[in-house]
N, C-alpha and C positions, 0 to 999 in steps of 0.2 A: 797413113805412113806406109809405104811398102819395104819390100824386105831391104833394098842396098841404103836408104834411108834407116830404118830400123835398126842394122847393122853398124852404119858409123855412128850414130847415136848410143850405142853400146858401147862400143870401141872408143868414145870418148871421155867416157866416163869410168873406166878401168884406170887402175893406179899404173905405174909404170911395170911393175914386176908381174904384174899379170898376165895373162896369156888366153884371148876371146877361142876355146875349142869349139862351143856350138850354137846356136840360141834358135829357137823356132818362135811363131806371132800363134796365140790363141785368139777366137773368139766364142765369148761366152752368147748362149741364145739369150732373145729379151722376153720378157714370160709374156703368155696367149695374151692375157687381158691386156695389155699396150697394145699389140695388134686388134681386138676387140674395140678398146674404144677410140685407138686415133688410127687404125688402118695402116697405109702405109707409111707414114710417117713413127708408128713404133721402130722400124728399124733404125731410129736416131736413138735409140737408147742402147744400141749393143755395149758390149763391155771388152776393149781389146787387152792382151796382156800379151810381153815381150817377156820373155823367159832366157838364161840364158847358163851359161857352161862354162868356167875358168880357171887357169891353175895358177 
């Protein structure tokens, strides 16, 4: 999901009286051993999180 994606997906889920001020996309690392035993394919375990900001 990118960020204008990420955003209305935000913004749709706000009650009306709300008001979206900020929201930044985390990614969490995936630990050494996933990349140790499956290579490149550990990075299908990352962890994303949508954070966000409202009044």
């Amino acid at each position: 999901m990118n960020k204008e994606e990420a955003k209305r997906y935000i913004e749709e889920r706000l009650s009306n009286s709300d008001k979206l001020v900020g929201y930044f996309i985390a990614q969490g690392p995936f630990p050494i051993w996933w990349f140790l035993l499956l290579g490149p394919f550990g990075a299908l375990f990352l962890k994303t999180y949508y954070y966000s900001s409202n009044q």
